[in-house]
LOBASE-704663 format. One line per 3 residues: their letters; for each residue x, y, z of C-alpha. Coordinates in steps of 0.001 Angstrom, whole numbers, m for minus. Example, Ala and Ser with C-alpha at 12.3 -4.5 7.8 and 13.67 -1.06 7.14 Angstrom:
2
as) 12300,m4500,7800  13670,m1060,7140
% end
This chain:
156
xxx) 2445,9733,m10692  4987,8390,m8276  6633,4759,m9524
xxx) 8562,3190,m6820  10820,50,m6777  12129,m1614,m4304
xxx) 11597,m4184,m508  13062,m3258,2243  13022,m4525,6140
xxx) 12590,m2162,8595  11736,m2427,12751  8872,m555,14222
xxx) 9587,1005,17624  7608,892,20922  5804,3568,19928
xxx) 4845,2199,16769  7366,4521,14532  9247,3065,11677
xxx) 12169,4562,9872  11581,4945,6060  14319,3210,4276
xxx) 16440,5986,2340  15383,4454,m777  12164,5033,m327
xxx) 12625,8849,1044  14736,9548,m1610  12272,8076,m4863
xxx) 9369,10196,m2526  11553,13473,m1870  9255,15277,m4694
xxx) 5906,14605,m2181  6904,14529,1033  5417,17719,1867
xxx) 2439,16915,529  1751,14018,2668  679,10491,2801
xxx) m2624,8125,3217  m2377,5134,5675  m5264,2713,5242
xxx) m6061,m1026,5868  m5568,m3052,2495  m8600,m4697,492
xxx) m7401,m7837,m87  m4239,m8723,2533  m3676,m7794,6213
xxx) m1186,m5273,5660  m1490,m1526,5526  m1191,981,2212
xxx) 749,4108,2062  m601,6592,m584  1163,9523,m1367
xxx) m1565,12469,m1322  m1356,12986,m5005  m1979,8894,m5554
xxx) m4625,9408,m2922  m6420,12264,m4379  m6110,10634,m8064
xxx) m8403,7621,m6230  m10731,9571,m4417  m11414,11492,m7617
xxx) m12848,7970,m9185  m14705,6667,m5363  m16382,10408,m5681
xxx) m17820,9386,m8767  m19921,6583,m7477  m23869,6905,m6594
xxx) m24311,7396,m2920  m27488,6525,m3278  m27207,3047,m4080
xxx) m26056,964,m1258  m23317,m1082,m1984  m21589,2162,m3241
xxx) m22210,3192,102  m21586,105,1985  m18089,m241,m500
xxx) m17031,3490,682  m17702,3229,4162  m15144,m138,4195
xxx) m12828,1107,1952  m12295,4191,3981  m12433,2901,7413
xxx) m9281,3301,9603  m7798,5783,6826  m5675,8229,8937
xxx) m3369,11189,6872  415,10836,7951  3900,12312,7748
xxx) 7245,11281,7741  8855,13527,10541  12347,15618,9690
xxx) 13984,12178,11367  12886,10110,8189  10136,8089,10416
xxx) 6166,7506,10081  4400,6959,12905  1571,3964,12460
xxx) m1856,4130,14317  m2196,1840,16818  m5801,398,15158
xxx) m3858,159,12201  m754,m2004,13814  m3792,m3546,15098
xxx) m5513,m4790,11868  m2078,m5627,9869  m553,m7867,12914
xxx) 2312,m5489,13156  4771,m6722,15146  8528,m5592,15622
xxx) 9866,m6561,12528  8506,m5143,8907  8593,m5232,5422
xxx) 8152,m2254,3020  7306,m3247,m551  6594,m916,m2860
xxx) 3654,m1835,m5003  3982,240,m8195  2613,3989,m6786
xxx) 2089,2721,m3027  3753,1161,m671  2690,m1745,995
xxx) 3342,m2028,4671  3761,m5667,5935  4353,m7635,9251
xxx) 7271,m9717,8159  5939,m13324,9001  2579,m11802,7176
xxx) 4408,m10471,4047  6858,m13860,4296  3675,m15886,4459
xxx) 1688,m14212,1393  4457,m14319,m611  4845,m18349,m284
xxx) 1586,m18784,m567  1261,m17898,m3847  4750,m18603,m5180
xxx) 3086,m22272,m6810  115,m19928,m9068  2391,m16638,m10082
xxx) 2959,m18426,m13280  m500,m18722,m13956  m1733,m15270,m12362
xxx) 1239,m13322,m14503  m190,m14759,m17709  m3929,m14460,m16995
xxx) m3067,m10596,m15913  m18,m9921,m18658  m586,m12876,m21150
xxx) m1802,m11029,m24021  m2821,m12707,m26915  m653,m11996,m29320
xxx) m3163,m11684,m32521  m4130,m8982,m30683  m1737,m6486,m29442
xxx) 1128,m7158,m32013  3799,m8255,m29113  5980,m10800,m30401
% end
């Protein structure tokens, strides 16, 4: 499993080609020949770059749902749509689909924000945006997702 740290701003090119910040190439140097997943995101307009290892780890669990039923279905069919397998080229850059720079609002200017074993792939006013936005509830969100009780887990 691949644990990266780290926000960077990059620029896309005409072509829609973005330099990976050295960082990043150097904390993915062990899968960069396997290759990556670029997909739309669930929950934000931004795009989310699997390495193939992370991707096959997730596809493992959606290949485990009933096909049969139809929101398993319906959830699949969304959850895959736009999903396109990349590179980064010998020059250190990965090229984004237009339908994807489409869907995130990718402009000239990005952020890259890594987003514990993906990265997150954000127009900057987007990222700038969704960050603000919920700057007032992180204290509440960080302790309803880390605020264990403390009965319970023995963390003092």
């Amino acid at each position: 499993m691949v644990n990266l740290i780290g926000t960077y701003e990059c620029k896309a090119d005409a072509k829609g080609r973005l330099m990976m910040p050295i960082a990043f190439k150097k904390q993915l140097s062990p899968v960069l020949q396997d290759g990556f997943v670029l997909k739309r995101a669930v929950f934000q307009s931004c795009l989310e770059l699997y390495p193939m290892e992370e991707w096959n780890l997730l596809m493992q669990k959606i290949n485990k749902l009933n096909r049969f039923k139809k929101k398993n279905n319906d959830f699949i069919r969304r959850f895959t749509a736009g999903v396109k397998v990349v590179e980064i080229d010998a020059a250190g850059r990965l090229l984004i689909p237009k339908d994807l720079i489409s869907f995130a609002g990718i402009t000239k200017e990005l952020v890259l924000s890594s987003a514990v074993n993906i990265i997150e792939i954000w127009d900057k006013d987007q990222y700038e945006k969704a960050i603000d936005e919920t700057a007032d509830d992180f204290g509440d969100l960080a302790e309803e997702v880390m605020g264990f009780d403390d009965a319970t887990d023995g963390i003092s």
